[in-house]
Structures are given as structure tokens and as C-alpha cells.
N, C-alpha and C positions, 0 to 999 in steps of 0.2 A: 438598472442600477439597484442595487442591495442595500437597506438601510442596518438593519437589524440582526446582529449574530451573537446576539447575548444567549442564545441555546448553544454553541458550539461547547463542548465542552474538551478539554485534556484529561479531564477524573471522571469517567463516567462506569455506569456498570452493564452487563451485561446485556440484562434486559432491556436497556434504553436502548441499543443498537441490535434485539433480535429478527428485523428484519432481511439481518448480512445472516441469520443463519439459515435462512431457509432453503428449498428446492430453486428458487426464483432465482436467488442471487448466487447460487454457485458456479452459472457460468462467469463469474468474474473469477473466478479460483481456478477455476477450469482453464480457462485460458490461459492466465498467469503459468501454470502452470505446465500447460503444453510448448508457451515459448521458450520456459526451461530447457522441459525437454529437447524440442527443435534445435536450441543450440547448444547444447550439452554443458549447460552450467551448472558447475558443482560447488560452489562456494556461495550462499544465498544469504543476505543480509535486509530483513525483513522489518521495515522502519512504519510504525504503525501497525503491527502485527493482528493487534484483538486476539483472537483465540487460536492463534496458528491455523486458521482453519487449511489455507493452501498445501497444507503437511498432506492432507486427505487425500488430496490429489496427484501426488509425488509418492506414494504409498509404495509403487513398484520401481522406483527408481533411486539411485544410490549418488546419495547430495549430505552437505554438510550445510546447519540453521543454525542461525541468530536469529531471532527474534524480538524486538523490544517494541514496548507500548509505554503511554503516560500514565493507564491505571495500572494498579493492582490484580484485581478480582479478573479480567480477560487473562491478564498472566499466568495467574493460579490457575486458572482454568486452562489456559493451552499447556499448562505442567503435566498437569495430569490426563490430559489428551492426546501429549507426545511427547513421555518422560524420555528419550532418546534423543531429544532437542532440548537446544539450550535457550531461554527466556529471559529476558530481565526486566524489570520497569526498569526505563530511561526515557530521560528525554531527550529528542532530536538536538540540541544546543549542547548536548553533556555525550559526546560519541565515544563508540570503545571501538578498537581496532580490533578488526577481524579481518580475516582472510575472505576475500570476496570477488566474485566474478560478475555478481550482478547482486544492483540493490532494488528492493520492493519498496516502491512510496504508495504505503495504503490507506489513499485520502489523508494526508498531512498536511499537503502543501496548502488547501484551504485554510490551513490556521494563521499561515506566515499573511505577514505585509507585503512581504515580499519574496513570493513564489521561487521564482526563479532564482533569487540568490540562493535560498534555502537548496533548491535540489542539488545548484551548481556544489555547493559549499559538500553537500554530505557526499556527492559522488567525486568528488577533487580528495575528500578524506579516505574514501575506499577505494577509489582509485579503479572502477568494475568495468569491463568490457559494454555491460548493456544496465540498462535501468529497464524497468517497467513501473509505471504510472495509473496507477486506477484514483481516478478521481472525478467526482460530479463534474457534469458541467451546464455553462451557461444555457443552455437548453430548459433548465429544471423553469418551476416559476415557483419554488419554495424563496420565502424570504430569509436567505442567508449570500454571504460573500460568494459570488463562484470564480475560480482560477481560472483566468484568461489564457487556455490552455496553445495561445497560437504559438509561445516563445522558442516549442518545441520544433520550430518550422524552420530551425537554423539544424537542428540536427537532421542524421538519417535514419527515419522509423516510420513505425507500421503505425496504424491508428486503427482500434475496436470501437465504436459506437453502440451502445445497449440503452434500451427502453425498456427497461423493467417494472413491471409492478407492482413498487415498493415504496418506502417516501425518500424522496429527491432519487429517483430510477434514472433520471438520463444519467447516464455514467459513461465515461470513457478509460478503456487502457491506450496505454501507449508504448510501445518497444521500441525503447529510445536505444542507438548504437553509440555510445558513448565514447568509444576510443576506436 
């Protein structure tokens, strides 16, 4: 049980999350980004975005991005790292309609109360063939909330497990089939 999640933050900056940018943690982008590929999704709505990094990874493949985050500064930064994609700060409660075949929940749902409503609610507004899911999980023994990621056991998907060496590295994706 999790007492304490006064470190979570929605405003944070760059360097407080540089661990997501290193060699360690790209197979989390890595992956995301071959499920794309595998099923040929071309409309990506990318909810938690940080600094586009998964663009990196789709480099040789021909997709249409959104990307929104709750800070600023990851935004600016994924601008100028893939001015051919589109960014915005938003937050998950405040959605803009895009065309979308699949949305990326990148580590958000930890902030809700309520997980599951949160994914249900953003992928009923995009309406996407497939979600994928990277988010901690209860594996970690970092003192923060983890998402009780079983609710996803009513859908049909794949599940990735990673132990990374990073802080709070248990992580999992999930390639949730939505519709």
C-alpha cells in the first residue's frame, strides 16, 4: 500500500524525468513503437507525451502525431526535436479531437483516482482501434500510488514486463485492443 505521492508531479521539467532519456529506457519507446508499426497505425494520439521521444523510433515510418503533456518545457523541447509533429500542453481533462487509431497513455493513468475511468473516458473520446499503456507498476517499492494494472484483463492485449535500471524501473506496456 502507497502512502505518499506528494512527488508526483503534472509541472515538472526535464531534468527531473532524465532517466526516460537515456539508453536504459528506450526500449519502452522501442516497443511502443514497433506495436505501431506491427499494426500499421497511422493516427497516434500521444497523452503524456514528455519530449516525443517515441517520434525517434517511427523515424522510418509514415504516421500522423499529437502529442500533449501537462508541462511546458518537455513540449518545447519535443518542438524542436520533431518540428513536423504537432505538441501542445494539455491536460488529459481538457481533450482536443484528433484523428486517431491509437492512443499512448505515457505513465498518466498513475495520477488519476481513478485509472480506469481515465483510460476508458480518453479512448471512448478517440474512439482508437488500440491503446498502449506504459506505466509503473506495482512491482516497484518506490513510495508512490501504483495502478492496479489487472482492469486491463477484461480486454484483449499483450502485456511487456521491464526491469529496468532506473527509479521506479518495473514498468509495464500494454497493447490494449480497444475495439
Amino acid at each position: 500500500m502507497i502512502i505518499n505521492t506528494s512527488h508526483l508531479r503534472k509541472n515538472y521539467t526535464i531534468d527531473s524525468m532524465s532517466y526516460l532519456d537515456n539508453e536504459e529506457s528506450s526500449i519502452l519507446y522501442r516497443t511502443s513503437a514497433n506495436i505501431i508499426k506491427e499494426h500499421s497505425l497511422i493516427n497516434i494520439v500521444d497523452v503524456g507525451c514528455r519530449t516525443g521521444e517515441i517520434n525517434r523510433y517511427l523515424s522510418d515510418y509514415s504516421y500522423n502525431y499529437y502529442g500533449t503533456d501537462t508541462s511546458e518545457e518537455p513540449i518545447l523541447e519535443a518542438q524542436k526535436r520533431y518540428p513536423s509533429k504537432t505538441f501542445e500542453v494539455r491536460n488529459w481533462n481538457d481533450l482536443k479531437l484528433y484523428s486517431c487509431d491509437v492512443v499512448i497513455f505515457g505513465s498518466v493513468l498513475i495520477y488519476s483516482e481513478e485509472p480506469i475511468e481515465m483510460f476508458e473516458r480518453i479512448c471512448k473520446f478517440y474512439n482508437p482501434s488500440r491503446a498502449i499503456v506504459h506505466e509503473v507498476n506495482s512491482d516497484n517499492v518506490e513510495d508512490l500510488r501504483y495502478t492496479d494494472l489487472s482492469y486491463f484483463n477484461k480486454y484483449i492485449c499483450d502485456w511487456y514486463k521491464f526491469d529496468l535500471n532506473i527509479p521506479v524501473g518495473k514498468r509495464t506496456i500494454i497493447d490494449v485492443q480497444y475495439k
